[in-house]
KOLDREN-715741 format. One line per 2 residues: number of its first residue (from 1); for each residue x, y, z of N, C-alpha, C. Coordinates in pm, 1 decimal, always signed. Each point is the difference from the previous one (the first is absolute). Last residue first. Example, Ala and Ser with C-alpha at 12.3 -4.5 7.8 and 13.67 -1.06 7.14 Angstrom:
<rs>
2> +1285.0:-225.0:+708.0:+82.0:+119.0:+6.0:-77.0:+109.0:+73.0  +29.0:-572.0:-7.0:-89.0:+119.0:+0.0:+90.0:+120.0:+0.0;
</rs>
This chain:
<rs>
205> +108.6:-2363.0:-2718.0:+138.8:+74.1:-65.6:+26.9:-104.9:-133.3  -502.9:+178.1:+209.2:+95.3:-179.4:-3.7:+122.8:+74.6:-71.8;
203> -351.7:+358.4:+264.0:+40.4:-70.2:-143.2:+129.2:-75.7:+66.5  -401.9:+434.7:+251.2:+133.2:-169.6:-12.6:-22.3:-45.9:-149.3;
201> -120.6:+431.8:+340.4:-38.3:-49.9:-119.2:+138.5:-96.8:-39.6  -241.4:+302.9:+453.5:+122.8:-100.8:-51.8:-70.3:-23.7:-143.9;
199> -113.6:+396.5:+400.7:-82.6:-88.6:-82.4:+109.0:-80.9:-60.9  +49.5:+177.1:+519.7:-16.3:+12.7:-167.0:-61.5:-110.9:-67.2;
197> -125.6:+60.8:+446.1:+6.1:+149.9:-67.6:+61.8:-51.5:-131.0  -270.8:-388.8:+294.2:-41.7:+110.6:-29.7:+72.0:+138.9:+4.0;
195> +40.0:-542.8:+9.6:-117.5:+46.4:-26.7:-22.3:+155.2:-27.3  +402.2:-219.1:+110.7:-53.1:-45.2:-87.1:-80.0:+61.3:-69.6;
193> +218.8:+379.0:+269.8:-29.8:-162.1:+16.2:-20.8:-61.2:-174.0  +91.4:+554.3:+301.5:+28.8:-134.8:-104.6:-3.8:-132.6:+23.8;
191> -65.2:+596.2:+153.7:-35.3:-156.6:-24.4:+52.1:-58.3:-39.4  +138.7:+495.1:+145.3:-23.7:-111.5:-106.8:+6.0:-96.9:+40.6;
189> -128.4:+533.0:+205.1:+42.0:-136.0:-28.4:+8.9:-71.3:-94.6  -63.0:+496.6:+117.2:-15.1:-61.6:+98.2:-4.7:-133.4:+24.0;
187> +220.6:+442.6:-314.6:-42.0:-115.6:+8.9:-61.1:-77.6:+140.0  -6.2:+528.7:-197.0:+24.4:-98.5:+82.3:-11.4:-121.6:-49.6;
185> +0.4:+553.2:-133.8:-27.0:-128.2:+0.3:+112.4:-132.0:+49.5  -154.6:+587.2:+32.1:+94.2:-104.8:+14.1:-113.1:-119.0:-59.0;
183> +125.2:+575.1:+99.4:-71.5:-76.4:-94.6:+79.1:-94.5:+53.6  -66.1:+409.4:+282.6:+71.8:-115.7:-19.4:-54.0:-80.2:-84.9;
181> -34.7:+552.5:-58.0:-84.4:-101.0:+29.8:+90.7:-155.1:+19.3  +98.9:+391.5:-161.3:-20.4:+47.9:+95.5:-76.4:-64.8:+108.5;
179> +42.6:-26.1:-488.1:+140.5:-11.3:+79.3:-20.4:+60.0:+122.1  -395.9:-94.3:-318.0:+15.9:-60.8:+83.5:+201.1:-5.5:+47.1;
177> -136.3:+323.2:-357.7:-142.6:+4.9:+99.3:+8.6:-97.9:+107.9  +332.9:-8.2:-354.2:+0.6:+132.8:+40.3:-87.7:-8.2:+108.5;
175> +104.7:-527.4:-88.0:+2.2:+172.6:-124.5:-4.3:+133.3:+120.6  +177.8:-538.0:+144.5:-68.0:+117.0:+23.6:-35.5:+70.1:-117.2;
173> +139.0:-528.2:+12.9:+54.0:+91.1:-43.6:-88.0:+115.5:+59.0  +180.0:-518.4:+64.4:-82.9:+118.4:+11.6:-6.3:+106.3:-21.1;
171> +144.1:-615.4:-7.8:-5.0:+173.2:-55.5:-76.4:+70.7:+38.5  +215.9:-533.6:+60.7:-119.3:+98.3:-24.5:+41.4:+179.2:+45.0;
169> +140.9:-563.3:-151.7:+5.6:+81.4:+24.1:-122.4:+115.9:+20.0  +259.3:-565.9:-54.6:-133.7:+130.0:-15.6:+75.4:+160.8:+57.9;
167> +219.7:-537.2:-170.0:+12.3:+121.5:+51.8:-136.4:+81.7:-23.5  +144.5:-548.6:-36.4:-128.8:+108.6:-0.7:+59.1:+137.4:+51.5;
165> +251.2:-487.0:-180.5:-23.2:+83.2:+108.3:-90.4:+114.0:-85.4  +140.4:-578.8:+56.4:-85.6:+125.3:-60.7:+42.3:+109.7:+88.6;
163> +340.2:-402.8:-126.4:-52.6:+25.5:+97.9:-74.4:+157.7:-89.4  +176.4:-514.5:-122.8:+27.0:+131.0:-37.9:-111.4:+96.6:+107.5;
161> +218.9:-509.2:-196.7:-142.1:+29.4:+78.4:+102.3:+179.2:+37.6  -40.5:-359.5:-445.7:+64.5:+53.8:+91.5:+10.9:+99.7:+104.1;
159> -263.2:-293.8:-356.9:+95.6:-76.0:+52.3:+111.9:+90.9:+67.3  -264.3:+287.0:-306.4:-64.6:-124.3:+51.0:+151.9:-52.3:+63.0;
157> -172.8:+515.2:+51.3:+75.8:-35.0:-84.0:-7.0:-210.9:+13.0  -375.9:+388.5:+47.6:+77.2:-57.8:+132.6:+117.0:-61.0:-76.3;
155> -327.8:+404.0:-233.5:+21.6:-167.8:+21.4:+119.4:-38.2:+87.7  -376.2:+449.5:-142.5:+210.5:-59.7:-3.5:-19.8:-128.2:+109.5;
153> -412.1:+326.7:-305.5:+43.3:-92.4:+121.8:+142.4:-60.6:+5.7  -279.6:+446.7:-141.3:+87.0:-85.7:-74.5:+43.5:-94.6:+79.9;
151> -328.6:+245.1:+162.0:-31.6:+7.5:-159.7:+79.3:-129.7:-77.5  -200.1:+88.2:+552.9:+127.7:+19.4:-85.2:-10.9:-63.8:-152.1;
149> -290.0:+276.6:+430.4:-17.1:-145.2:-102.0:+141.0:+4.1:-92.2  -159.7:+174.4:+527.3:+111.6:-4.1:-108.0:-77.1:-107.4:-100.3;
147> -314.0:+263.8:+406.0:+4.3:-134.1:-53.0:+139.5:+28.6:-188.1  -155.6:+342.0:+491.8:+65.0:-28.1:-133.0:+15.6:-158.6:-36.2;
145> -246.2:+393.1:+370.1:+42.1:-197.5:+4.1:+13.8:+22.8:-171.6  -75.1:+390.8:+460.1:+24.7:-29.9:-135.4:+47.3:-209.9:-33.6;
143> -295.2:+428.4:+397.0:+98.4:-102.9:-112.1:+34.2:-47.0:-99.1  -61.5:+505.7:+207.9:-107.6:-139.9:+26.2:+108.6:-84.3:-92.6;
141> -13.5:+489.7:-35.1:-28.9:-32.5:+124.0:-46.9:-91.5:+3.8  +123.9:+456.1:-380.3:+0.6:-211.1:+53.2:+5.2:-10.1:+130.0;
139> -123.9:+460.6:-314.8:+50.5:-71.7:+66.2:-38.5:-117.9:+47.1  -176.7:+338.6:-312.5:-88.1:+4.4:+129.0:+128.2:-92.2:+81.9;
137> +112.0:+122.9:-489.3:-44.1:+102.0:+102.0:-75.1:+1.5:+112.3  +337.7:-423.9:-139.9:-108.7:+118.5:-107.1:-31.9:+139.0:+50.4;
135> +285.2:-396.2:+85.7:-35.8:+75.2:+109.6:-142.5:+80.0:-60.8  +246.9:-473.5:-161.7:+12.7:+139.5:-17.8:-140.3:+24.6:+118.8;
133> +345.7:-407.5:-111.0:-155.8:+16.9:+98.0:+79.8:+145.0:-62.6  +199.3:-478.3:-249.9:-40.1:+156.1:+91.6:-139.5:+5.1:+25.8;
131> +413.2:-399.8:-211.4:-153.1:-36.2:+71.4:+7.0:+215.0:+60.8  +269.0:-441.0:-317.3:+6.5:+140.7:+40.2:-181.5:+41.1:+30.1;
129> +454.7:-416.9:-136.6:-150.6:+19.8:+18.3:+20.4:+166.0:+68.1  +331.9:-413.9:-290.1:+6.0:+130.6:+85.6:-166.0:+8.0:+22.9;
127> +426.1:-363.6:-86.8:-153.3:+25.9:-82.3:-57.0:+94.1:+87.2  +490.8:-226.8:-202.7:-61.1:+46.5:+139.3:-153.2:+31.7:-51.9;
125> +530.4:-277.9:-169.4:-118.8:+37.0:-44.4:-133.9:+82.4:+129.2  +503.0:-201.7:+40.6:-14.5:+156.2:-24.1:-168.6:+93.2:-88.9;
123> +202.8:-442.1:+335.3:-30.1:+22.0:-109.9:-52.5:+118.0:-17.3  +211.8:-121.0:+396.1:+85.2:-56.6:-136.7:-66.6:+19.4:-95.3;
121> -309.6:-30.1:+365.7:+147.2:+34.5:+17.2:+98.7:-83.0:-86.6  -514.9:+182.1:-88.9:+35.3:-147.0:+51.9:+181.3:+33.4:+32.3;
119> -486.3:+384.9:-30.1:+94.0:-41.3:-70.4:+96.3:-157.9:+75.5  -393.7:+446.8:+13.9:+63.8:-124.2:+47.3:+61.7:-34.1:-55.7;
117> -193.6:+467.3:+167.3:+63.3:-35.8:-66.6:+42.8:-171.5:+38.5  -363.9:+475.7:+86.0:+29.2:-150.1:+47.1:+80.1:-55.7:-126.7;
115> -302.6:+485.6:+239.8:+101.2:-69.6:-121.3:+35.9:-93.8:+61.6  -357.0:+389.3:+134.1:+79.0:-158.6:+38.2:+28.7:-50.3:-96.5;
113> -110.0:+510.3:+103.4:+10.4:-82.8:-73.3:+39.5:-125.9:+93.7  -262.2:+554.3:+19.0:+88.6:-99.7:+60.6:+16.6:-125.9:-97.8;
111> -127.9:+622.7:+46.5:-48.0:-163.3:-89.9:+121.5:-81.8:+98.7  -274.0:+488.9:+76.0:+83.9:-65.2:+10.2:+27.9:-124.5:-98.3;
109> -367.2:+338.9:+25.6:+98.0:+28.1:-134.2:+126.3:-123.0:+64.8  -270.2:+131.6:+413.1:-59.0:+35.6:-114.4:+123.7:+20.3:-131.0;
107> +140.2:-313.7:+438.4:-93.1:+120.4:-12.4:-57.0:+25.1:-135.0  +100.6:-472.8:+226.1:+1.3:+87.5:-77.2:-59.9:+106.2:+14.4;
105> +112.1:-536.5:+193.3:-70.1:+139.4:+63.0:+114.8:+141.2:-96.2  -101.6:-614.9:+8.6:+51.7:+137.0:-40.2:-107.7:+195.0:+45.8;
103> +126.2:-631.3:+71.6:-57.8:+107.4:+59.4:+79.7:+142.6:-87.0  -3.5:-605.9:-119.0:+42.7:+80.0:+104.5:-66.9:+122.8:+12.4;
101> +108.6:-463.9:-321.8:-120.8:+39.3:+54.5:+66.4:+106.8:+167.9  +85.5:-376.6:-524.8:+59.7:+126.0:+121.5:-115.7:+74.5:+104.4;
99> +124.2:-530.4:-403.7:-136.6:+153.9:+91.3:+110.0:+32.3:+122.3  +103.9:-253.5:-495.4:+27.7:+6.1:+142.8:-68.6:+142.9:+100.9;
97> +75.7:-361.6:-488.7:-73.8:+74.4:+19.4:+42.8:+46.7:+151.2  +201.4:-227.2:-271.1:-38.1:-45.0:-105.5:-168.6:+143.7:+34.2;
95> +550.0:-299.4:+47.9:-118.4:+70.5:+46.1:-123.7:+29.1:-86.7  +302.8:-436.4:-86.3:-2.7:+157.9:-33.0:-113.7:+26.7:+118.4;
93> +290.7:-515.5:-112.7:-144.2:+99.4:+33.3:+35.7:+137.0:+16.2  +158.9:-537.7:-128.3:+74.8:+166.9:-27.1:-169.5:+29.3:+79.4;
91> +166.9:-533.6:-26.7:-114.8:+89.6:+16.4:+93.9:+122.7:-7.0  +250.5:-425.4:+18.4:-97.8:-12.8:-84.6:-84.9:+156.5:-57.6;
89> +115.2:-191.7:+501.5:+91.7:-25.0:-124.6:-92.2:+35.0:-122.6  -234.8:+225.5:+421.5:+73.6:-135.9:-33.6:+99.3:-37.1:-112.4;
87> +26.9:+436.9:+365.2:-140.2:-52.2:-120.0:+48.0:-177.1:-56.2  +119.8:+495.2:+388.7:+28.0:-128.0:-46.3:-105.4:-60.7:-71.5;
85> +194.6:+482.4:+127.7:-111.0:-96.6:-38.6:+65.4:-105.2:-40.9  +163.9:+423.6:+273.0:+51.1:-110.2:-33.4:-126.7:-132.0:-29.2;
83> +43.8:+616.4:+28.6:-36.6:-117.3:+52.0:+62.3:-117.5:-85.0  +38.1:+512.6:+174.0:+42.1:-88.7:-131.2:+25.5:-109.0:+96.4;
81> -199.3:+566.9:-6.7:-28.5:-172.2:-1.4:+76.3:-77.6:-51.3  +56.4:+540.0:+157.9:+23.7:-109.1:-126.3:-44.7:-135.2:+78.6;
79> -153.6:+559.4:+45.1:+4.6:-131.4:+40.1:+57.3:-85.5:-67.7  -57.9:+629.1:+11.0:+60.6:-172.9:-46.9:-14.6:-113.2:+75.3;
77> -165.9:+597.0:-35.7:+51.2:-114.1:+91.0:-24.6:-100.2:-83.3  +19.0:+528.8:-88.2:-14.6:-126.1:-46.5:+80.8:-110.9:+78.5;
75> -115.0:+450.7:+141.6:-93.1:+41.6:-86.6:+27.5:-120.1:-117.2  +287.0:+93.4:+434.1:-122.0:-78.5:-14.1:-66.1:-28.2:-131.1;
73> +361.3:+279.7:+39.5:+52.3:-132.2:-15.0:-107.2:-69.8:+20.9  -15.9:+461.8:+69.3:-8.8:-30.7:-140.5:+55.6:-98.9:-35.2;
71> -287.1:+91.0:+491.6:+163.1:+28.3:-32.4:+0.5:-15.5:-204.0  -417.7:+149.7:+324.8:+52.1:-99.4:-15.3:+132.0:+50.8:-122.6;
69> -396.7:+258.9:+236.9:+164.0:-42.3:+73.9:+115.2:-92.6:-71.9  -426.1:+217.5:-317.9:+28.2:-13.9:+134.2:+162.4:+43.1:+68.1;
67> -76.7:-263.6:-420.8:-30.0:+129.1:-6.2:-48.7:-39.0:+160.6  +62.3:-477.0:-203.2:+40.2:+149.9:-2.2:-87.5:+143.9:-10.9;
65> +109.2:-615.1:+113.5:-36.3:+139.6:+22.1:+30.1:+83.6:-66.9  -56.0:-577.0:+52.3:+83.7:+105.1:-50.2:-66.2:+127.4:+37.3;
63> +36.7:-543.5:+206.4:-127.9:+92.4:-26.2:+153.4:+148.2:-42.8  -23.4:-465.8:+267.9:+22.4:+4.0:-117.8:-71.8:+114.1:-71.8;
61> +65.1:-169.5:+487.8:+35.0:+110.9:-36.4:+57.7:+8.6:-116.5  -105.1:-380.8:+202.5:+16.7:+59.0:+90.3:-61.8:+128.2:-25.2;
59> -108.7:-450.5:-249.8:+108.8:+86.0:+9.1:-59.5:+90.7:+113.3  -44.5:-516.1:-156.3:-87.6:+93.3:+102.0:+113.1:+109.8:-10.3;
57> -71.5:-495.9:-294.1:+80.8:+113.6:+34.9:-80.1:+101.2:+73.2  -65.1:-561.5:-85.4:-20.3:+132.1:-35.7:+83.7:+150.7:+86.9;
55> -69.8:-542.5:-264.2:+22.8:+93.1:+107.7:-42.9:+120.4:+2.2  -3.6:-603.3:-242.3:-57.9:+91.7:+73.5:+79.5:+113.2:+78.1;
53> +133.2:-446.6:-135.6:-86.4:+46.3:-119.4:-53.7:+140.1:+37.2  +220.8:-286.4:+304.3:+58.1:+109.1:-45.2:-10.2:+18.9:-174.7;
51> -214.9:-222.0:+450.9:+35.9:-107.5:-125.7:+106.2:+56.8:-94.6  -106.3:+259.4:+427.8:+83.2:-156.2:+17.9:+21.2:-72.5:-150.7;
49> -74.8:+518.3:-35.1:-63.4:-51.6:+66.2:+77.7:-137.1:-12.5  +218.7:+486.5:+47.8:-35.9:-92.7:-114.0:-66.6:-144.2:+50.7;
47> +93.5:+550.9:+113.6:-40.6:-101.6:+19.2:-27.3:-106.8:-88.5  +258.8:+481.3:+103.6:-41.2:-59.9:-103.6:-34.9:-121.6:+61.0;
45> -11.5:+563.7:+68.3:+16.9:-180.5:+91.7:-94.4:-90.1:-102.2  +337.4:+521.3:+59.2:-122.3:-69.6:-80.7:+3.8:-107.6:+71.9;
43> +314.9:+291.5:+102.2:-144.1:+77.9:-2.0:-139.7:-48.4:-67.2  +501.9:-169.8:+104.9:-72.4:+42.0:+121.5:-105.2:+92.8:-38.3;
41> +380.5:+80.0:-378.6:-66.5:-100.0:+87.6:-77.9:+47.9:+171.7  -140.9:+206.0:-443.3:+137.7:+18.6:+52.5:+6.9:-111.3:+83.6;
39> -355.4:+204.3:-316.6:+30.1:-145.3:+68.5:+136.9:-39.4:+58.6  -144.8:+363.4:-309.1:-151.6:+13.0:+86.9:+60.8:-97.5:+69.7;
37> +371.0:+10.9:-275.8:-15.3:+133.0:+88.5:-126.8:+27.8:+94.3  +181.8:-493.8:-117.7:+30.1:+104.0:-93.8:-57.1:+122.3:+137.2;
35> -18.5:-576.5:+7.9:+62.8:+144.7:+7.1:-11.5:+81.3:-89.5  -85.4:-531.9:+108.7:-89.3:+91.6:-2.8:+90.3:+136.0:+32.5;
33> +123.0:-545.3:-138.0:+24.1:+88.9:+37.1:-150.8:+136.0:+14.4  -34.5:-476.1:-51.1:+181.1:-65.9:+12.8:-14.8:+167.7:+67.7;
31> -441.6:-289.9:-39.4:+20.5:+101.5:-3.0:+163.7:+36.0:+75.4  -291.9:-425.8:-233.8:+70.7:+70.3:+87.9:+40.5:+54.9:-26.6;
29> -355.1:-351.7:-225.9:+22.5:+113.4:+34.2:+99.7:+32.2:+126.0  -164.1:-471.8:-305.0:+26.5:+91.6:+144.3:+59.2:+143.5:-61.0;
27> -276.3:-478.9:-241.4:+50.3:+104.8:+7.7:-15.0:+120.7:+159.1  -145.2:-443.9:-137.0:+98.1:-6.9:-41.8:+78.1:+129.7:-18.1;
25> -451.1:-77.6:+151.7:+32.4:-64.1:+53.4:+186.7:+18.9:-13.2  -336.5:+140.0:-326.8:+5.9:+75.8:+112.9:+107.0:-23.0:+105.1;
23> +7.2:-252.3:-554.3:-83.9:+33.7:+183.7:+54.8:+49.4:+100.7  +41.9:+179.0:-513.5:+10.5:-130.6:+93.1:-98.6:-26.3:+131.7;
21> -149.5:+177.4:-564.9:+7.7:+32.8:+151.3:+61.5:-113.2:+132.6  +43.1:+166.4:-590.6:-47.4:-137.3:+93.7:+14.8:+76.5:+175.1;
19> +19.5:+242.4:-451.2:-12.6:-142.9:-93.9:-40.2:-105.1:+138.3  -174.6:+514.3:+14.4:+125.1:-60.9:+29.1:-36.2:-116.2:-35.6;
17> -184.7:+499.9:-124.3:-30.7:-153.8:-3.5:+120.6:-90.5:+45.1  -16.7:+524.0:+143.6:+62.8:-74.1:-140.4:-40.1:-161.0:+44.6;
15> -333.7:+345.1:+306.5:+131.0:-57.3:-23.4:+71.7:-55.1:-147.0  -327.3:+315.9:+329.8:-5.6:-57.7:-95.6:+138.9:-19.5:-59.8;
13> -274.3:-49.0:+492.0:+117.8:+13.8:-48.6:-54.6:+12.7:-213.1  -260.2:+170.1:+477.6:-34.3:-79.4:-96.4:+134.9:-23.2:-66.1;
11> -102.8:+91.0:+599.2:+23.5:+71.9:-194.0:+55.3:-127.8:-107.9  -158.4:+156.9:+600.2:-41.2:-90.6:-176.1:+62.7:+50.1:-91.6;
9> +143.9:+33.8:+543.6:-25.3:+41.1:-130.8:-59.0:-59.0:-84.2  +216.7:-77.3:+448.0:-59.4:+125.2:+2.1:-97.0:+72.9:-108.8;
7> +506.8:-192.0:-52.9:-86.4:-27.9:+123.9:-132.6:+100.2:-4.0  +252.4:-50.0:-494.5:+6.4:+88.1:+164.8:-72.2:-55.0:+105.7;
5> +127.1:-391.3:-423.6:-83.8:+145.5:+2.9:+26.8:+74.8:+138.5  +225.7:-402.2:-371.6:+19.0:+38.6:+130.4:-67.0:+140.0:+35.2;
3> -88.9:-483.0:-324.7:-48.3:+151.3:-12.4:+31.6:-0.9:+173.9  +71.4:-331.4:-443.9:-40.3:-22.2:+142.8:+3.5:+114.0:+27.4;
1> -211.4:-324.1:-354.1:+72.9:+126.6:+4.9:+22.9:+38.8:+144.7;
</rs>
């Protein structure tokens, strides 16, 4: 089973039994585009390592706000991923799991979200995840790390090579007691390799 986890990280995959696992070796990762509203260009840095199984993303200034100063266009910032997997003849693979990990600072009653949408270009099937931090009545201050498990897994279409993309997002919302207050959450990176952010689940086409 082969398993892409967060730099930095352990985590356990539980995965849909797959009929066969390729080799590692045979499969590349590249990263074609990165934009949206947390990721404008020139604000992210995408590195993709020599064997190009392997990268990772460093954002600048991925992070949402509100109440305070902050404008009512912050209060939801966007990233789109869309990467170009390559796999061997033969093989489909699904996400399957994918760790987030960044900084939230909440006043009292505030709440924040990380949402994450994937889906294969051209195919209109998608598989959604949804991740919050509530403020409660003592407020947030410290990090946050969201491990996505995806329910319904959507399959790589076979014998025709099709590019992944990952949109996330994240949210913030003030109540009455923290608008006066800058509520925010942040992304501060994404990993990815062989070895360690998403999780993959494979099957023989």
């Amino acid at each position: 089973m082969l398993k892409l986890l967060a730099a930095g990280t352990v985590a356990t995959a539980v995965l849909a039994a797959p009929t066969a696992t390729p080799c590692p070796d045979a499969i590349t990762i590249s990263v074609q585009t990165i934009n949206g509203s947390g990721c404008p260009a020139g604000s992210a840095d995408v590195k993709t390592a020599p064997d190009r199984t392997s990268f990772s993303v460093r954002y600048k200034d991925y992070k949402a706000q509100d109440g305070g100063s902050a404008a009512a266009t912050d209060a939801r910032k966007n990233c789109q991923l869309n990467l170009l997997v390559t796999v061997p003849q033969g093989f489909s693979y699904a996400v399957s799991e994918i760790e987030y990990r960044g900084w939230a600072r909440l006043g009292e009653g505030a709440t924040a979200e990380q949402n994450a949408l994937y889906y294969f270009t051209g195919n209109s099937s998608t598989a959604e995840t949804h991740y919050s931090i509530n403020g409660n009545d003592k407020g947030y201050n410290g990090p946050w790390s969201n491990t996505d498990t995806v329910e319904t897994l959507i399959w790589a279409p076979c014998q025709t090579q099709t590019n992944l993309n990952i949109n996330s997002d994240l949210r913030v919302r003030a109540n009455d007691a923290a608008e006066d207050f800058t509520n925010e959450i942040s992304m501060n990176r994404t990993d990815a390799s062989v070895n360690t952010v998403f999780h993959f689940s494979w099957k023989r086409c």
